[in-house]
Structures are given as C-alpha cells and as structure tokens.
Kinemage of the C-alpha trace (Angstrom):
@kinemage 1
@onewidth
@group {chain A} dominant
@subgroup {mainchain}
@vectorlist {calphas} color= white
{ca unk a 1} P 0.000 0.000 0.000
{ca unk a 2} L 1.433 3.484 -0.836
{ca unk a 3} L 2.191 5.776 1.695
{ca unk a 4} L 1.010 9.429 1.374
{ca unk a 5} L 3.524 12.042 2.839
{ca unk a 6} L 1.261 11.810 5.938
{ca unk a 7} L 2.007 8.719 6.635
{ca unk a 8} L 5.579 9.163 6.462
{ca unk a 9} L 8.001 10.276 9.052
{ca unk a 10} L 8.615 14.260 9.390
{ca unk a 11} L 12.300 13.052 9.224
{ca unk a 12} L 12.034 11.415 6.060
{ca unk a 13} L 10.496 14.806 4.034
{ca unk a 14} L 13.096 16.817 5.588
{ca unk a 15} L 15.763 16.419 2.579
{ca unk a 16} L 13.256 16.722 -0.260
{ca unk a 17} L 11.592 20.049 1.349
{ca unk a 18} L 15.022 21.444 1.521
{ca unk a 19} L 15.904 20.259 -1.826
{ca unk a 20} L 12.999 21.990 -3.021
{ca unk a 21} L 13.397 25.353 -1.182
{ca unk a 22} L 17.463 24.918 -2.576
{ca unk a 23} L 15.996 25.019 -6.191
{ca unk a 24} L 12.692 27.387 -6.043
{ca unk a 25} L 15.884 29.992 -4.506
{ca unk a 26} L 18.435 29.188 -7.132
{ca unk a 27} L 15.286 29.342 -9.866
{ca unk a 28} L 14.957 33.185 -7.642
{ca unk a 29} L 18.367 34.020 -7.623
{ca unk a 30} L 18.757 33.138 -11.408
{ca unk a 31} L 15.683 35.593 -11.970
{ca unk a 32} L 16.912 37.784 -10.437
{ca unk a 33} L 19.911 37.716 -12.149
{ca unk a 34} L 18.168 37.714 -15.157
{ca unk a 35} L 16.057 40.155 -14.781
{ca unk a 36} L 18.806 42.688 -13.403
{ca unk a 37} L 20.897 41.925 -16.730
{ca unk a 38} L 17.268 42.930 -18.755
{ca unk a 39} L 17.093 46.433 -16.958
{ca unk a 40} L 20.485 46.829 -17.488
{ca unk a 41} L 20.456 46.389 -21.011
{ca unk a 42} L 17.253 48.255 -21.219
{ca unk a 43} L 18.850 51.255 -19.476
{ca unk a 44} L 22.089 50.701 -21.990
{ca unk a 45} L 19.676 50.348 -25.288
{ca unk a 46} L 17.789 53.670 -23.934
{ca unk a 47} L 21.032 55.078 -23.665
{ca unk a 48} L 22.556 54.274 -26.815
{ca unk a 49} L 19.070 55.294 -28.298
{ca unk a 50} L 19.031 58.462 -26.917
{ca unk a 51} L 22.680 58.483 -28.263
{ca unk a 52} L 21.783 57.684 -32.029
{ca unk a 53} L 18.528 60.483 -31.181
{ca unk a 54} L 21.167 63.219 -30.701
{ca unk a 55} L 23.636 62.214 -33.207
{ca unk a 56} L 20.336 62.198 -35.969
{ca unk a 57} L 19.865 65.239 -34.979
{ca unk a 58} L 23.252 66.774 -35.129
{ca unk a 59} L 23.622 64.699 -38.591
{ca unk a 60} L 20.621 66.151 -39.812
{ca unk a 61} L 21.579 69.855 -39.027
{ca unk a 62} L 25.251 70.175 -39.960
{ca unk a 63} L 25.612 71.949 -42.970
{ca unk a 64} L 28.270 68.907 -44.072
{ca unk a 65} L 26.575 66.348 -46.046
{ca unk a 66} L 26.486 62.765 -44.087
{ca unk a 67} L 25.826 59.267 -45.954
{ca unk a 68} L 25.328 55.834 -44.292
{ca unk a 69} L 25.757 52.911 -46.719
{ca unk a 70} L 25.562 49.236 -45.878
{ca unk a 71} L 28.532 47.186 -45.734
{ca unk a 72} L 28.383 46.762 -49.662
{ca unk a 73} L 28.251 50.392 -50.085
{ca unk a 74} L 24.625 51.316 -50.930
{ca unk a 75} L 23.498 54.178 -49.332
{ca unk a 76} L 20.442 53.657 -46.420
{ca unk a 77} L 19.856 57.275 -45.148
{ca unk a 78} L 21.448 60.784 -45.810
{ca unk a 79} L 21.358 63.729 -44.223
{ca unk a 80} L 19.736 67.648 -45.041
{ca unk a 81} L 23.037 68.886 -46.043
{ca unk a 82} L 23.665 66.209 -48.418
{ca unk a 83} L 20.394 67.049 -50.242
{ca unk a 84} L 21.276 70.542 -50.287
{ca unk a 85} L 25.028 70.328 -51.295
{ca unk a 86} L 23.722 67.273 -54.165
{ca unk a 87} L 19.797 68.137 -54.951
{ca unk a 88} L 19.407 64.326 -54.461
{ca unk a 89} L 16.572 63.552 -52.033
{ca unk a 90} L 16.782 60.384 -49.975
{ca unk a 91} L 14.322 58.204 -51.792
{ca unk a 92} L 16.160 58.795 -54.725
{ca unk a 93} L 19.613 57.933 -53.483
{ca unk a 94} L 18.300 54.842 -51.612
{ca unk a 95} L 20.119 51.289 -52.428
{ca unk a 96} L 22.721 53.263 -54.598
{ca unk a 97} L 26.587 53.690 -54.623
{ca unk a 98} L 27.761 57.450 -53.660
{ca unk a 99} L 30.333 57.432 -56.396
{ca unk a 100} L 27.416 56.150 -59.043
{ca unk a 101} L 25.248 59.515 -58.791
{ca unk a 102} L 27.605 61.977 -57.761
{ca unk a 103} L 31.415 61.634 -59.755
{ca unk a 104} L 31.514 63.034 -63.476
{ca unk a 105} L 33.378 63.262 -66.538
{ca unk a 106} L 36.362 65.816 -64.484
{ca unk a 107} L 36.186 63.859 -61.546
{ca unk a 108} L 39.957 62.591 -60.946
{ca unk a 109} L 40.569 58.810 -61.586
{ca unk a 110} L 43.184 58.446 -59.378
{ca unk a 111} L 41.265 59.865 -56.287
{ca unk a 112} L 38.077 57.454 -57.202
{ca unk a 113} L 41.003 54.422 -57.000
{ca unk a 114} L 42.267 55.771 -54.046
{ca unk a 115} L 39.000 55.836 -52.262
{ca unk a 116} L 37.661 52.406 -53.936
{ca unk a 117} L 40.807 50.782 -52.422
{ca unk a 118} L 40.216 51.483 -49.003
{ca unk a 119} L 36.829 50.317 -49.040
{ca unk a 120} L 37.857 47.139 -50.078
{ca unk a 121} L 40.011 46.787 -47.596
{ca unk a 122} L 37.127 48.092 -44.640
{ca unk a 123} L 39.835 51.266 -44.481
{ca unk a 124} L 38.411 54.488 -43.207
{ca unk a 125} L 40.112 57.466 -45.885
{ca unk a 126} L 40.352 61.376 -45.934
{ca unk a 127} L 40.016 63.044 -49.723
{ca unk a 128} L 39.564 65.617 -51.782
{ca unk a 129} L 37.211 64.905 -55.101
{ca unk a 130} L 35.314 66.480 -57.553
{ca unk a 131} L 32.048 65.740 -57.439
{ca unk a 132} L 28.651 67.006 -59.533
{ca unk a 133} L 25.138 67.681 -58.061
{ca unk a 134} L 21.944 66.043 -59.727
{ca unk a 135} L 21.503 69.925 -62.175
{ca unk a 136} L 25.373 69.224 -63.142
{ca unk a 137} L 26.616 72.351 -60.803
{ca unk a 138} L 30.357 70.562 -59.890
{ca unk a 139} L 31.780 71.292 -56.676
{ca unk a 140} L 34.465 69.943 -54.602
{ca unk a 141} L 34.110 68.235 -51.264
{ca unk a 142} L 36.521 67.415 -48.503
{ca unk a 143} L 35.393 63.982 -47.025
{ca unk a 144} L 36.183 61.473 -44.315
{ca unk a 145} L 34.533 57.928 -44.118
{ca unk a 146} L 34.848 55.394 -41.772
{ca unk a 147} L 33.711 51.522 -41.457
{ca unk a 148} L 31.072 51.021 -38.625
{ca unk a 149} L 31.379 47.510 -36.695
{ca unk a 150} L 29.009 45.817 -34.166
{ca unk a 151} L 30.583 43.789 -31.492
{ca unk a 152} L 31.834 41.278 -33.429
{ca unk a 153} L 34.141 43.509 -34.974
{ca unk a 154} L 32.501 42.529 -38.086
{ca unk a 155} L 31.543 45.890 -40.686
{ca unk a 156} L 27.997 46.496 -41.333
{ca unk a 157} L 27.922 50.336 -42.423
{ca unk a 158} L 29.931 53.080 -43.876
{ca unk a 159} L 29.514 56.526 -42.774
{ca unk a 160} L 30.967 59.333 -44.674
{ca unk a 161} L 31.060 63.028 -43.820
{ca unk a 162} L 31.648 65.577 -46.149
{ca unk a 163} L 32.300 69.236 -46.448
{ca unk a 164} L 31.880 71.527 -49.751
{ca unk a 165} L 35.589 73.304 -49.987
{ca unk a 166} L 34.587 74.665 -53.456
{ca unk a 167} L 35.631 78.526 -52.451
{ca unk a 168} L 39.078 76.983 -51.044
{ca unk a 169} L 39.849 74.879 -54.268
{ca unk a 170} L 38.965 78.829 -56.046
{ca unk a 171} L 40.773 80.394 -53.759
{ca unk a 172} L 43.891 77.833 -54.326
{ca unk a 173} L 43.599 78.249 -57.848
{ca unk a 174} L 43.763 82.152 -57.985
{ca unk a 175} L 46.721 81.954 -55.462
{ca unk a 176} L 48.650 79.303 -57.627
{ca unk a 177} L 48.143 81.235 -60.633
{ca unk a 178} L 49.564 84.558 -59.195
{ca unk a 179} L 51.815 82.961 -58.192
{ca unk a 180} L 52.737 81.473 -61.092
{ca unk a 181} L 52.337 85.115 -62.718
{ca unk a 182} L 54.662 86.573 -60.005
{ca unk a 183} L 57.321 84.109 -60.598
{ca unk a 184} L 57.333 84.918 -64.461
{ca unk a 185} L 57.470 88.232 -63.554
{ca unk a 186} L 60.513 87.726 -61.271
{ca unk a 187} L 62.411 85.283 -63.144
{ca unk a 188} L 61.960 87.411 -66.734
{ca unk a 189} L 62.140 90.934 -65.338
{ca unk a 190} L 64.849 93.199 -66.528
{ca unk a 191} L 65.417 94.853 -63.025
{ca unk a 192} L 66.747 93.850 -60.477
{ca unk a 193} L 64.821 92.740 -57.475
{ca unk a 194} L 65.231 92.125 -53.758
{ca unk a 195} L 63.459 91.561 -50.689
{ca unk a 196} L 64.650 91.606 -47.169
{ca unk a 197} L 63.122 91.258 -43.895
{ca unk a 198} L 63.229 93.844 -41.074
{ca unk a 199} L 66.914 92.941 -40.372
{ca unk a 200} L 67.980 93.619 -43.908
{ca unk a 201} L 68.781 89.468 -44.444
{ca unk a 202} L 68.021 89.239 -48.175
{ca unk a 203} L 65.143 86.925 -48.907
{ca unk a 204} L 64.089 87.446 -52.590
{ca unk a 205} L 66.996 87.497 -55.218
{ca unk a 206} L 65.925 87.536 -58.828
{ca unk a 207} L 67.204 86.226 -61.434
{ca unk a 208} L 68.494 89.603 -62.898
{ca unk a 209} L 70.267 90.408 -59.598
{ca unk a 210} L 71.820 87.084 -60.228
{ca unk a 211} L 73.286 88.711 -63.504
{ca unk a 212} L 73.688 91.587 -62.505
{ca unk a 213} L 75.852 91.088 -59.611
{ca unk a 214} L 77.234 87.704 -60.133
{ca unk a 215} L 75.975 86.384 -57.063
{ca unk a 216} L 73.609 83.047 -57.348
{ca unk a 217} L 70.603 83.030 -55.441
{ca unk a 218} L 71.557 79.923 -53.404
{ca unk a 219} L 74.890 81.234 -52.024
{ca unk a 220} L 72.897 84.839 -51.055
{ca unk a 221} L 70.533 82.666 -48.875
{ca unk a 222} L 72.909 80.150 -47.433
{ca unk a 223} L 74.992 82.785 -46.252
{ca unk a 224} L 72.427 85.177 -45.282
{ca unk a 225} L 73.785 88.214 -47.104
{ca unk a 226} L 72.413 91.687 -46.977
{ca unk a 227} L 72.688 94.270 -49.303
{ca unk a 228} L 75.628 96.499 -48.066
{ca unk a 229} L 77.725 93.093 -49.409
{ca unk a 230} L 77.320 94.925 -52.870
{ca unk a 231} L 77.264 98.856 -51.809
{ca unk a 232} L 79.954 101.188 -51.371
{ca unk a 233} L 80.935 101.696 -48.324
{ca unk a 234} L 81.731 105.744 -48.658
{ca unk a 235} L 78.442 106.363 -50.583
{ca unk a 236} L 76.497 104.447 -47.599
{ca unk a 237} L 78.676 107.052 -45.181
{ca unk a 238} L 77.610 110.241 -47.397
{ca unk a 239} L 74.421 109.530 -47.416
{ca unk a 240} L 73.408 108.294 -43.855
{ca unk a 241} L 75.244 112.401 -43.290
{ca unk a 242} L 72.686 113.585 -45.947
{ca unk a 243} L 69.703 111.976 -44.427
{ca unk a 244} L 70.900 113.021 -40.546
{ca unk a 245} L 70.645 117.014 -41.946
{ca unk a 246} L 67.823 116.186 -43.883
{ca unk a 247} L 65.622 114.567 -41.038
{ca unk a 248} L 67.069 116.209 -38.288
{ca unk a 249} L 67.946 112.934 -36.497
{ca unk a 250} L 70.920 110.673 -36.382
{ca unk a 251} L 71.177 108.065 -39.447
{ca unk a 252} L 73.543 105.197 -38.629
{ca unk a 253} L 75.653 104.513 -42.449
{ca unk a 254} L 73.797 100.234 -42.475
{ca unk a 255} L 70.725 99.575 -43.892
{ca unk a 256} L 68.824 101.790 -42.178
{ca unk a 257} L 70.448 103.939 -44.604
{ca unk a 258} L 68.891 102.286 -47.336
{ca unk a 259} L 65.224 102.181 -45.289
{ca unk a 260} L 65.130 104.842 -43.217
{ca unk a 261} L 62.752 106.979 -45.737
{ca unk a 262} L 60.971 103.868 -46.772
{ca unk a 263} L 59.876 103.261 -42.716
{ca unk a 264} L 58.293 107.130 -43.131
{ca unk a 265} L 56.377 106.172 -45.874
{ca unk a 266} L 58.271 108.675 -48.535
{ca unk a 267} L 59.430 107.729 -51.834
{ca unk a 268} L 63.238 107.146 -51.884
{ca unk a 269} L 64.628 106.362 -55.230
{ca unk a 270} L 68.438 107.742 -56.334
{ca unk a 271} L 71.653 106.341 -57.690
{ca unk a 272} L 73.656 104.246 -55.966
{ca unk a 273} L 77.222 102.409 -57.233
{ca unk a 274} L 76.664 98.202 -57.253
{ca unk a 275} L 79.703 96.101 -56.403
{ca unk a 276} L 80.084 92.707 -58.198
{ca unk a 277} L 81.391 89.903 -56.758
{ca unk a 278} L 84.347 90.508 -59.346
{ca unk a 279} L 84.921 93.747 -57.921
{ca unk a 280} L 83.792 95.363 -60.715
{ca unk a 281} L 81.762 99.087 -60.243
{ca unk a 282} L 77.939 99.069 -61.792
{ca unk a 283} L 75.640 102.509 -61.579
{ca unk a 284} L 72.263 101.871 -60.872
{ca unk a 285} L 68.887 103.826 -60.168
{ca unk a 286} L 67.840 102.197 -57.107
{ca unk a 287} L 64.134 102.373 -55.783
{ca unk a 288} L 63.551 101.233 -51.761
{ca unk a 289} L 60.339 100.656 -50.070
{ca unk a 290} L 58.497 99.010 -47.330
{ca unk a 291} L 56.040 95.731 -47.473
{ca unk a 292} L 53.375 95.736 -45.052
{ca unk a 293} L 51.698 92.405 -43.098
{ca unk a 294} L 48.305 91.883 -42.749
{ca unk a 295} L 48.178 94.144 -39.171
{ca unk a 296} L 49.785 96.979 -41.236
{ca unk a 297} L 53.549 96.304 -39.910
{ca unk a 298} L 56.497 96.566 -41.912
{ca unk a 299} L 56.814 92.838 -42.527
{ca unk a 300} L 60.888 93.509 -44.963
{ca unk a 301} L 61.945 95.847 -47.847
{ca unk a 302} L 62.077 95.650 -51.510
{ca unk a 303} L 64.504 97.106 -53.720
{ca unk a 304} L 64.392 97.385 -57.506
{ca unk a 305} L 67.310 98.453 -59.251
{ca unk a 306} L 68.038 99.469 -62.799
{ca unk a 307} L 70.578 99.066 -64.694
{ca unk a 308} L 72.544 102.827 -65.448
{ca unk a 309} L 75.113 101.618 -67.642
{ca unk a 310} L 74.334 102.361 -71.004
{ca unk a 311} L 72.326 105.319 -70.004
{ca unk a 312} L 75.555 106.640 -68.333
{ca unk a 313} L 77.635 105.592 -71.595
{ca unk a 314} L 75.015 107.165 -73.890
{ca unk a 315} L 74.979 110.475 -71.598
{ca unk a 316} L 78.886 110.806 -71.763
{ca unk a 317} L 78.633 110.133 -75.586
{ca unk a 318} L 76.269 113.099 -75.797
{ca unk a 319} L 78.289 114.993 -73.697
{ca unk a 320} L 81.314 114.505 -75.823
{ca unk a 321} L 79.070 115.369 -79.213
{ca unk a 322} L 77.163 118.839 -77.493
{ca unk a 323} L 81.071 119.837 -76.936
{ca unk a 324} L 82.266 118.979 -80.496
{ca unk a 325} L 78.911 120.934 -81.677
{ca unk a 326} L 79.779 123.581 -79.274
{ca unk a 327} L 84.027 123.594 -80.441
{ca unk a 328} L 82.300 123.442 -84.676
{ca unk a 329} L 80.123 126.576 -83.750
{ca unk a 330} L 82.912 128.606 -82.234
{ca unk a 331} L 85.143 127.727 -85.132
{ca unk a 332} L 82.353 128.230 -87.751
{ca unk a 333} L 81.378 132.050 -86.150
{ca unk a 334} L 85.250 132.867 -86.449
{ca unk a 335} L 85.134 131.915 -90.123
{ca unk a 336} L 82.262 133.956 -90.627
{ca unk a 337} L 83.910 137.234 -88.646
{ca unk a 338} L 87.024 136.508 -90.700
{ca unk a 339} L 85.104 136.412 -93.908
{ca unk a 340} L 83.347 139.423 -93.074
{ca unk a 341} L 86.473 141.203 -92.393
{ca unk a 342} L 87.789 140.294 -95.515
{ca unk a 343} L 84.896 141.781 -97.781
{ca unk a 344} L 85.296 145.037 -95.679
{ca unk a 345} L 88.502 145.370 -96.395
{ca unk a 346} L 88.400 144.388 -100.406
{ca unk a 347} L 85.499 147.004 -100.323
{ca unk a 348} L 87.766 150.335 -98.659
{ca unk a 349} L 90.647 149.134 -101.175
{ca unk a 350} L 87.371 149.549 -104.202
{ca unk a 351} L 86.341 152.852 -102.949
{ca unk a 352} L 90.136 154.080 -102.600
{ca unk a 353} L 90.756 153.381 -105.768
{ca unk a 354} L 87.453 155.213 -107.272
{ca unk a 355} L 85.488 152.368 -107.795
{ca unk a 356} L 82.043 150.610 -106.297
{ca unk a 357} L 82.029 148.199 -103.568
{ca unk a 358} L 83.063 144.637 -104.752
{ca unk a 359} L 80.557 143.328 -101.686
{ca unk a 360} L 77.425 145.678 -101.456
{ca unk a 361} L 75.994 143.938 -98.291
{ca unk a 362} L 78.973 144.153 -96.539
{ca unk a 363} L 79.189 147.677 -97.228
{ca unk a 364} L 76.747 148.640 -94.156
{ca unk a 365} L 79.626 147.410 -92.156
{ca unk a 366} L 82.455 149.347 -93.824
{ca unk a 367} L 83.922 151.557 -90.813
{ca unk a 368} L 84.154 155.837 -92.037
{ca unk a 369} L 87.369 156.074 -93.936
C-alpha cells in the first residue's frame, strides 16, 4: 500500500523540502539575475538610443553632407546637407553607390582608385574629389569615411562626412596662378629685385640680380647676405650724413640707410654704385620701399634696381658730341667774322681806288674812312 507524505516520518520529508526550497531559490536568484541583466540592457539600449537620437539630430543639421551605406556600399539614409550640397533627395539615393550619382566626366581617376581601395580593404580614408550635383553644378568636397562595426568587430555600415571646400579649391587656384604670374614676372624681369626682412637678411633674389651682380641666389641665402655686401661703403657714409641734416635725427651709415625713408612712408629712389662679386663698379637707379603684413607692420623691404650703364655711356657720348657741336660753332662764327672782315677790307681798297664796292651787303659794315 502506498504511503502518502502523511504517513511518512517528518524526518524522512526533511531532505526533499530542503531540496525543493534549494531550487525554487536558485530558480529566484537566477531571476533575479536575469532580470537585473534585462534592466540593465534596457537602461544601456535607452542610452545608446538616446545616443543615435542626438547624433540624428546633429547629422541632420550640420551643414556637411552625411551618408550611411551598408557594408556593400549602398546608401540607407542621408542627411539635409547632403540634399542641399547634391539636390538628391533620400528616396532617390536609396540602395545606390555614392560614387554612381555623384562623380563626373572631371572627376579625378586616381582619387576614385584611391578611395575604392580602401573600401575594399574596410579602411576608413580622408580626400579631396570632384564631385557634380543632380543639375550638373560641380563642386568639390573634402570627405572622411569610416567603417562602422558591431561587437563582433565585423563591418555592417559606412559613414561618410563631407564638407563643400569649393571657395578653397577657387581660392587655391587664384593663389597658384599669381603665383605662377609673379614668378614669371621675377624670373623674366629686366630689373633687379630684392626683398629683405626687417633685419635687412636678403630673402628674394631675382634672377636679374643674379646677372647683374654675379651672385647666385643659393649662395645669397645660405649665407644670409644683406645688401651692403654689394654697396659702397663711402656712398652708404655720405648719405646716412645727408639723411641726418635732412631729417634732423641721427642716421647710422647700415641699412637703415637704405630704409630709413621707406619706414616714413616717402618715396626714396636715387643712384647708388653696385659692387660685383668681381669687384667690378655698376651705376644703378635704385628704388627702396616698405612691405606691409596683414596688421599693417612693416613685414621687410624691396629694392628694384636698374641698370645705369648704357644710359651713363650714352649720356657721356652726348656729352662729348654737345662739346664737339659747341668747339664746330665757335670755329664756324670765327670763319664767318674773318670772312666778313675780308669783304670790308676788299670794299675800302674799291672805294680808294674810285670804284664801287666789290661786296654791297657788306658795305653797311664798312667803318668811315
């Protein structure tokens, strides 16, 4: 007959009940467990929602255009200021590649490699590319992108940010054509140029200085010349005296010589006697004045200097010919007196001997006999 748990001794339950109550606490302690884990992954899923809610937002603001692609590339949401910057809307741009609707005919090769390559390769990138907007407008963007992994480390998204540097790449342009313009100049100007800093160190030496002092550019750097290496010493030493009378203050014979009017903002241009590195003596017209930084201080000095030579020669030639002119019209007016004198006298010996002046129109001149 089976015994009911009535019937059986309270000694003999003992180990089940407490078998039981073991289990029903570890079943407890397990939900517990359980159920802390849950609200702490709640709380970490309402955080990293509220995360993604703020970073939508900021993404949807910024003036830079954002894109989210899958892990094959094909784009699953953009922002406002990639519609603006591209005129593409988001259902339109949905389940397509970036470089599909937005490269052209000028966008570089090279740079679309570039970019494809570290894709492949899950690589985030930084680049510069030209890219066209849905009307054809091109402009150039600046953009980053970046693989996003889950916690596997595996990549399910791409998420690139760009901004539109269109006036930069302008601005870049205009700069590397002047430039460009200013070294022509430089390099094919007649005059000499050259630029110092405050300190009178030479920092711009054209390639006409080059000629016409014999110096090469390199060797004026290296060695950190400044100009009074090709100016004579006695003409600095006159002038600094000039400029002390003339301004009423003390002018030290260095290159504040050669600045000193420049720093007052007057014009200072007069001839000045070049020394070659040969040692040989050049006249030049020689023009000083100050550059200016963007705060309006004297930032160094330019020079330009011209080349006096064969104005000097053709000065002393026509020197030389206004005296020979001068020397033939002395000589010629003493012919002329002489001549003169000669028909005056042929004319008294006519009238002396009873007949008419041999030269009537000198006969006005013919003294009273």
């Amino acid at each position: 007959m089976d015994s009911s748990p009535a019937d059986l001794p309270a000694s003999s339950l003992t180990p089940d009940l407490l078998q039981v109550a073991q289990v029903q606490q570890m079943e407890n302690s397990d939900l517990q467990r359980l159920v802390a884990k849950l609200i702490s992954e709640r709380a970490h899923l309402l955080e990293q929602f509220a995360e993604a809610k703020k970073l939508a937002i900021v993404a949807s603001r910024t003036d830079n255009a954002v894109i989210v692609t899958d892990d094959a590339g094909l784009i699953e949401w953009v922002n406002e200021g990639f519609v603006r910057a591209t005129e593409w809307t988001l259902p339109e741009v949905i389940g397509k590649k970036p470089g599909a609707i937005l490269q052209g005919p000028d966008t570089d090769h090279a740079t679309v490699r570039h970019m494809g390559n570290h894709l492949a390769k899950g690589e985030g990138f930084k680049a510069e590319v030209l890219n066209y907007s849905k009307s054809g407008r091109k402009y150039w963007i600046s953009t980053e992108v970046q693989p996003i992994r889950d916690d596997s480390g595996k990549i399910t998204n791409f998420m690139a940010i760009q901004s539109i540097i269109t006036d930069r790449k302008e601005a870049d342009r205009v700069l590397r054509e002047t430039n460009a313009l200013q070294r022509a100049m430089l390099e094919g100007a007649g005059l000499s140029i050259i630029s110092t800093d405050t300190h009178g160190v030479i920092q711009l030496f054209n390639p006409a200085a080059e000629r016409m002092l014999g110096y090469s550019f390199g060797e004026v750097i290296e060695n950190k010349m400044t100009p009074s290496v090709f100016h004579d010493a006695e003409e600095v030493i006159a002038r600094a005296q000039e400029l002390s009378i003339e301004l009423n203050r003390e002018v030290k014979p260095d290159f504040e010589t050669f600045v000193v009017k420049a720093e007052l903002g007057q014009p200072d241009q007069r001839e000045w006697t070049y020394i070659r590195k040969d040692g040989s003596r050049l006249p030049v017209l020689l023009s000083v004045t100050a550059l200016f930084d963007d705060c309006g201080g004297i930032s160094g000095y330019l020079g330009i200097a011209t080349d006096l030579t064969e104005r000097k020669r053709t000065e002393e030639h026509l020197r030389t010919t206004l005296s020979e002119v001068e020397l033939l019209n002395r000589v010629m007016m003493t012919r002329e007196e002489r001549v003169l004198e000669l028909k005056q006298e042929i004319n008294l010996m006519c009238l002396n001997v009873g007949q008419d002046a041999a030269y009537p129109s000198a006969i006005g001149t013919i003294p009273e006999i």
